[in-house]
N, C-alpha and C positions, 0 to 999 in steps of 0.2 A: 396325412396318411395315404392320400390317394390324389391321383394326378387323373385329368379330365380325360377321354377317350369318347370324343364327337362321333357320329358318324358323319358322310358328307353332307349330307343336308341341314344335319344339325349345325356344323363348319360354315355352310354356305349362307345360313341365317345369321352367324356373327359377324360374318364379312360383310352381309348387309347390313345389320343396324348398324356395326360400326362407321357404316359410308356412309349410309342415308339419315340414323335416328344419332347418332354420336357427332356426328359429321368430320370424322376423316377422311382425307383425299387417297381416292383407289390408287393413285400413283406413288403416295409416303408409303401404306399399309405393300405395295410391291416391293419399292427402294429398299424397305426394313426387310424385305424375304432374299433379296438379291445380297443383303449386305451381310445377314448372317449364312444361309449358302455358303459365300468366302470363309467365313470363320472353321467353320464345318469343313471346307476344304483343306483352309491350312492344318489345320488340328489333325484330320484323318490322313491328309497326302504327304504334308511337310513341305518345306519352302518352294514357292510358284515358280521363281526367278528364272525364265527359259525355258517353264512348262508347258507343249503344244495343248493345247484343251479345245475339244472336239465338242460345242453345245448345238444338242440337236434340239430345236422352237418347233412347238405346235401353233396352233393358232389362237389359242385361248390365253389365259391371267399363266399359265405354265411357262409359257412359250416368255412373257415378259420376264416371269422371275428369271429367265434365260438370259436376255436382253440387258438387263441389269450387273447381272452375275460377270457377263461377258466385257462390260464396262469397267469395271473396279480389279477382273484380272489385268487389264492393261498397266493399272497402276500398280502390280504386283511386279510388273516384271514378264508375266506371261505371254504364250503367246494365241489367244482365243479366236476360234472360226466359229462362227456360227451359222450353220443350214436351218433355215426356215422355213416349215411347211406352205405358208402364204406367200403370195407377191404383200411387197409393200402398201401396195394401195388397199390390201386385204384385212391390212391390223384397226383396232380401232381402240377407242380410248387410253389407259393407262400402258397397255401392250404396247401399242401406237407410237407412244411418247417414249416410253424407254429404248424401243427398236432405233428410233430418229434420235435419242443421246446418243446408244451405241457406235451407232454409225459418225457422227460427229467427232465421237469421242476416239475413232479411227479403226474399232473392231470392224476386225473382215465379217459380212456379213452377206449370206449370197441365197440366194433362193432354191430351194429343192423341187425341182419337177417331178409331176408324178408319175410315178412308175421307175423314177431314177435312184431308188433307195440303196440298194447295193451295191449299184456300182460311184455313185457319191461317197459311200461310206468308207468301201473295202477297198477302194481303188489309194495309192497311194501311201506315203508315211502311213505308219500307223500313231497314234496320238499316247501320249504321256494318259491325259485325261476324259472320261466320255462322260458328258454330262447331259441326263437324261430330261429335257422339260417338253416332252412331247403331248404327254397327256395327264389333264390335273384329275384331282382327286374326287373329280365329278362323275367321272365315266361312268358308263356303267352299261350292261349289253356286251354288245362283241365289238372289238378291234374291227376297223375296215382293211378290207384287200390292203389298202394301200400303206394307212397301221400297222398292220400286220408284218409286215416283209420290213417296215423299220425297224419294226420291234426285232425280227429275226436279225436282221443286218448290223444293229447294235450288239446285242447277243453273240453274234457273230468276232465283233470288235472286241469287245467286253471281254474275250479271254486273253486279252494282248494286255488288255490297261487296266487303269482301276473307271472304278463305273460309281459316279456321285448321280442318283434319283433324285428330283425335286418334290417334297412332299409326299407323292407315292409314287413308287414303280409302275411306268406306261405297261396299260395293260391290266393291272393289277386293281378285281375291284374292292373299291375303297370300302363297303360295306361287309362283304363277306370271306375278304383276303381271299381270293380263285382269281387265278388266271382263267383270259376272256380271250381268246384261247390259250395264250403264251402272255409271258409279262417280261419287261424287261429284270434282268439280275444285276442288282445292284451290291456293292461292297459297302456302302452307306447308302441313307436314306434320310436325309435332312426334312423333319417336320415342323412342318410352320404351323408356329403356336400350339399347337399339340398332333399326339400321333391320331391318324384315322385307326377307327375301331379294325376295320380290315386288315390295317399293317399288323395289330398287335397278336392279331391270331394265328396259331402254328403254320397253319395253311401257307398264309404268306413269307415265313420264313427266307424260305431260300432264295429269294427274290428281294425282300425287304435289305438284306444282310444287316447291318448293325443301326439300329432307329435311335436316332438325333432328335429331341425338339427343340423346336428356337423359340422363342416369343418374339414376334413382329410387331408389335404394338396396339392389339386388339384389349381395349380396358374392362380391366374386372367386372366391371358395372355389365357390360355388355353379356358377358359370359353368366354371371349369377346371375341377370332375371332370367335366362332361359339355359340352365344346367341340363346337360348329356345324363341320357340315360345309361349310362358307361362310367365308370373309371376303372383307372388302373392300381394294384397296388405296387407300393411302393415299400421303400425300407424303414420307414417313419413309423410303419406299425410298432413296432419295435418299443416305442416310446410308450405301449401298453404296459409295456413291463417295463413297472420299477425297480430298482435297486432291492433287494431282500435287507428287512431291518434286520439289526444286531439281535435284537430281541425276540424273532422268529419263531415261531416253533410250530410242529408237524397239523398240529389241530388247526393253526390259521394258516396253512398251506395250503388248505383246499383238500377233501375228502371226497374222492371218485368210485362209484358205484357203476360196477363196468355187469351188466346182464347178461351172459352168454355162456358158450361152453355148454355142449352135452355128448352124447357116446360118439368117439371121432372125430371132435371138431371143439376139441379142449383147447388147440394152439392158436384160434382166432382172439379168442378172449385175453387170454396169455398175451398176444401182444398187444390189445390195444390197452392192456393194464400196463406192458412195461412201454409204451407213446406216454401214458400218462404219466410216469411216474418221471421218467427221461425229459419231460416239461414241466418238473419242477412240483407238481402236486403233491402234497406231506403226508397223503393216507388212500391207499386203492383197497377196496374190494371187491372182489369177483362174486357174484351170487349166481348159482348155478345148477344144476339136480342134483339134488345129495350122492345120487349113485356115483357121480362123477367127480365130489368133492376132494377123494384123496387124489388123482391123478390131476386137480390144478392146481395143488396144493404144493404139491412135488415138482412140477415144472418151473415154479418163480417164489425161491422164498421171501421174496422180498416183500409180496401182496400177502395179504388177510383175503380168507376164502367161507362163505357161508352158502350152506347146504339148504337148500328147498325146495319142500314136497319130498317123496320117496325114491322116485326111479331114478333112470338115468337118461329120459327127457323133461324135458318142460312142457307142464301140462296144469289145467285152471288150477290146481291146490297149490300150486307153489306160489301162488298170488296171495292167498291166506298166507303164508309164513312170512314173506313181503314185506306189505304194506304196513303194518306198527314198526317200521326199524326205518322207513324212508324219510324221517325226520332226521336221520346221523346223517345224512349224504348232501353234500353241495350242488352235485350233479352227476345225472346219471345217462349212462348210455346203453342202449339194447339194442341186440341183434347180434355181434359177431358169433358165430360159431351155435346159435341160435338151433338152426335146423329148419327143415320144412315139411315134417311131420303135421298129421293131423293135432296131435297133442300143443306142437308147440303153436301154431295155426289158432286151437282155440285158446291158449295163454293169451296169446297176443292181440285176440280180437277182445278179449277182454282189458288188457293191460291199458289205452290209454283212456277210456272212462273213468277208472279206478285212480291211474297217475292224474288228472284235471281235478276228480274228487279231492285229490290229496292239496292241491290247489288251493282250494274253496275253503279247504280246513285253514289255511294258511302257510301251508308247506309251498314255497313259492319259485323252486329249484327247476333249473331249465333241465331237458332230457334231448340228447341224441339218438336218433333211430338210423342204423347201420345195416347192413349188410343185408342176413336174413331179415329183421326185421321188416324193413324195404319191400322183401317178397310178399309177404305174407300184407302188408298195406294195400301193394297192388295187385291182389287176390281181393284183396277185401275195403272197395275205395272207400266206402262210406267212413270207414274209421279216420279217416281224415278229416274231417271235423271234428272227432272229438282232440285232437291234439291243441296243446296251448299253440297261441302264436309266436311264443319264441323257442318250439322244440326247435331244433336244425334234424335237417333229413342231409343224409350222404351218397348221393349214388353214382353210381359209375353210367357209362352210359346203359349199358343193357338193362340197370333196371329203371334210369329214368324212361327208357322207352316199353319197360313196363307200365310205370306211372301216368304215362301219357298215352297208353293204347296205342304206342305209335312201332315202325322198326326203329331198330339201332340205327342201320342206316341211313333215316331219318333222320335222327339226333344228330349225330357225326356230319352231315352235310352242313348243318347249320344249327350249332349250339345255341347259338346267342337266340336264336330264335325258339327254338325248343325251351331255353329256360325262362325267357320272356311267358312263352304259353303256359309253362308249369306255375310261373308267380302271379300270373293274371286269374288263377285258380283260387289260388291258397297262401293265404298269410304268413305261412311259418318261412324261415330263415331255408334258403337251398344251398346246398353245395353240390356240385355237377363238376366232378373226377375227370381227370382223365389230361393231356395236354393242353397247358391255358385251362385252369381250372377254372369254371365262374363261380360267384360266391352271390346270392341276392335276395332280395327282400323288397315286397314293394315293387316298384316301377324303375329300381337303382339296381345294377347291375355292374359286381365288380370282377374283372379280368385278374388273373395271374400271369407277370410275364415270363416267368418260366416256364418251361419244357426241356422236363429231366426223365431222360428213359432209362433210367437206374431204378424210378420208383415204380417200373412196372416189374414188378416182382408180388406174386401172392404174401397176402399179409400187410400189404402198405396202403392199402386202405381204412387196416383195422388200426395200424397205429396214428393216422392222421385222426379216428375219430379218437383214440386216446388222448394226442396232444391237443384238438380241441376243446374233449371236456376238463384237463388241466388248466386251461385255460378262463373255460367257466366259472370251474369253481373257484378262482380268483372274485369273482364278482364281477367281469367283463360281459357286456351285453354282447348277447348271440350271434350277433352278425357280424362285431368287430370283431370277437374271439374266433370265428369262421375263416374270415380273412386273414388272421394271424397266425392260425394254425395251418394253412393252407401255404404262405406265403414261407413259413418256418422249413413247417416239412418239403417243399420243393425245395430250399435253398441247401437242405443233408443231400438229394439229389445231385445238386452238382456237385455236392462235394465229394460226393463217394465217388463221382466220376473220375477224381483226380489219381484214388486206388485203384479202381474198378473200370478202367476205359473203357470195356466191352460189355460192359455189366458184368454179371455172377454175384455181388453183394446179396445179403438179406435181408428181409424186410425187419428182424432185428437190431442188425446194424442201420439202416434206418433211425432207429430207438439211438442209438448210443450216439449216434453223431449230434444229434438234438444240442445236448448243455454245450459242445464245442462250435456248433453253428452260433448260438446264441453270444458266446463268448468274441466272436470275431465283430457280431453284429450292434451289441450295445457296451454302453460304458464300465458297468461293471465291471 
């Protein structure tokens, strides 16, 4: 269901056991990155035979997967130059060796002086192919002067040709996807053995362009004693959901108890009941302020609606009419359309004591906390211990940087980090909104690689936390059904794109695309 997503360090420690504790030779573990590169080339560019290809070498293991690459175009047909940042006498081991087949092997190979970067590059044909192995995936800091102006001078080229990146785009860092200052722009991005966590983040996007992985020959054994604190998800989730038996029916569909809705803020609730119902769930309930009951009543008759307490907010009595009926629910979610009144404030500061209680009795149903909810948490942190450890919390980034005492801007520099700090806190299941969603638990932490700007429309928060708790109340544990709800809903995202180019969709339609996303994605 999910595919590894290393950072470099974590990368740079499988390269080494595999050399040293495994004992593969640094020059096979190249030869396999030079040989799939090729594969990656013809696939993305299409037949070599007569292609000028431009490989600019650094001095590092990049510079050889260069070296290599540059070898095996010759038996294509191609025609490959390679400018290397070093003199010859500069390379050392596995670089080393493959620089000296290249050359053997007849690739033109010629030295780059420094400070001769653009006029080396720009001077001249321009080339069919640019192939970036200037700096590997180690980097990190800023580009030098003398980096820098390649990187521009490629950049430069690079609107003429297509531009194939070695593992990751020069420049580009591997840990937190930002250009250090600039990065090269690649139209591929061939990763060896898997993506760096940095390529897979929006950030690096425009730069990554379309991310390749290869497998070079780094053995399992190596990878599972010491597993990234990263993965990606993938479309395997999918395989959560079974087939629907013949003999189905609405009761064992899963029963959603969706908490929200009060005076003005009835259509949050509203959608995250119709997320859930659009994923499949056989029974939603809205529970909401009686004052409010007919008016959600009237917006979706598709749901069942129950009135509690008197007014038309949420306030401690509607916890009495509650909790004797949280026995009929599979799972529930609170917050959309909530409020942030002092009434609903003290609902809530009482609500998950009362939900844990319900726990203890044997009632053993995971819960979502959404939107307002969220606020009112981080108003009030201490309530975060009483939640079980596999509620799921949803926040976008403004209230994770509520939850963290931190700014937004903060959060947005560096998610992966912000959510790492939020799980190093608190046991329960996070999902952290917003492009490249992360999803985690623990010390694992799962990327989305989608980035769909169709689902920034109000309201598509509240139906992702609908289609998660459909999900739930399937009986999927908390953090898979996160993932799959997360990974579902971006995937209606691109699809509305194909309506919607420019956006305008709703976060309704959101809802509706759901069963025909699903449909394209599993066998059913």
């Amino acid at each position: 269901m999910f595919d590894p997503l290393p950072t470099p360090a974590e990368m740079a420690a499988w390269d080494r056991r595999a050399i040293q504790d495994f004992g593969l030779k640094a020059e096979l573990l190249m030869e396999n990155a030079g040989a799939e590169a090729l594969s990656v080339l013809r696939e993305a560019f299409g037949p070599l035979s007569g292609a000028r290809v431009l490989l600019v070498a650094g001095g590092g293991n990049n510079g050889g997967d260069a070296f290599v690459l540059a070898r095996r175009l010759l038996d294509e047909g191609a025609e490959p130059l390679v400018l290397h940042t070093r003199p010859v006498s500069g390379y050392r081991g596995a670089a080393r060796y493959h620089l000296d087949l290249a050359r053997r092997a007849g690739a033109a190979c010629r030295h780059l002086p420094a400070g001769r970067a653009k006029s080396a590059l720009c001077n001249g044909q321009a080339p069919d192919i640019l192939v970036d192995g200037l700096v590997g995936t180690g980097f990190s800091g800023e580009l030098t002067t003398e980096a820098l102006a390649l990187v521009q001078a490629m950049n430069s080229l690079g609107e003429s040709c297509f531009v194939l990146a070695l593992d990751t785009p020069s420049g580009l860092d591997g840990l937190t996807g930002q250009p250090r200052p600039q990065a090269v722009r690649a139209d591929v991005t061939v990763a060896f053995h898997a993506p760096k966590l940095g390529c897979a983040l929006p950030l690096a996007a425009p730069y990554v362009g379309t991310l390749i992985p290869r497998a070079i020959g780094i053995p399992r054994t190596v990878t599972e004693a010491s597993p990234p604190r990263q993965v990606l998800l993938t479309e395997r989730l999918f395989e959560l959901l079974p087939p629907p038996a013949a003999e189905l029916h609405k009761g064992r569909a899963g029963h959603v108890l969706v908490l929200g809705g009060s005076e003005g803020l009835t259509g949050a609730a509203q959608l995250c009941a119709l997320g859930a119902l659009r994923a499949g769930a056989g029974l939603v309930t809205v529970g909401c302020p009686r004052g409010v009951l007919p008016e959600v009543k009237a917006g979706l008759p598709d749901i069942m609606a129950v009135g509690l307490g008197q007014g038309t907010t949420w306030s401690p009595d509607c916890l009495d009419s509650l909790l004797p009926s949280l026995g009929r629910y599979d799972c529930v979610v609170i917050g959309p359309g909530l409020g942030r009144n002092k009434e609903a404030a003290d609902f809530l500061a009482l609500f998950p004591k009362a939900f844990a209680q319900a726990f203890d009795k044997g009632w053993a149903n995971p819960c979502i906390y959404d939107a307002d909810a969220l606020y009112h948490l981080a108003q009030n942190p201490a309530l975060m211990s009483d939640l079980p450890d596999d509620s799921v919390l949803t926040p976008h980034p403004g209230e994770m940087a509520r939850l963290l005492g931190m700014g937004m801007g903060e959060v947005q520099a560096d998610r992966v980090t912000a959510a790492h700090r939020f799980l190093a806190k608190h046991p329960q299941v996070l999902t952290l909104k917003g492009a490249g969603t992360l999803v985690g638990q623990g010390e694992l932490l799962h990327l989305s690689p989608i980035v769909a700007p169709n689902l920034a429309v109000g309201g598509s928060g509240d139906v992702l936390a609908g289609v998660i708790a459909a999900i739930l109340a399937r009986g999927i544990n908390p953090l898979h059904a996160a993932c799959l709800g997360v990974y579902w809903h971006g995937l209606c995202g691109l699809a509305l794109a194909n309506d919607f180019p420019v956006r305008g969709n709703l976060a309704s339609e959101i809802a509706h695309t759901l069963p025909h996303v699903l449909k394209e994605h599993t066998p059913c």
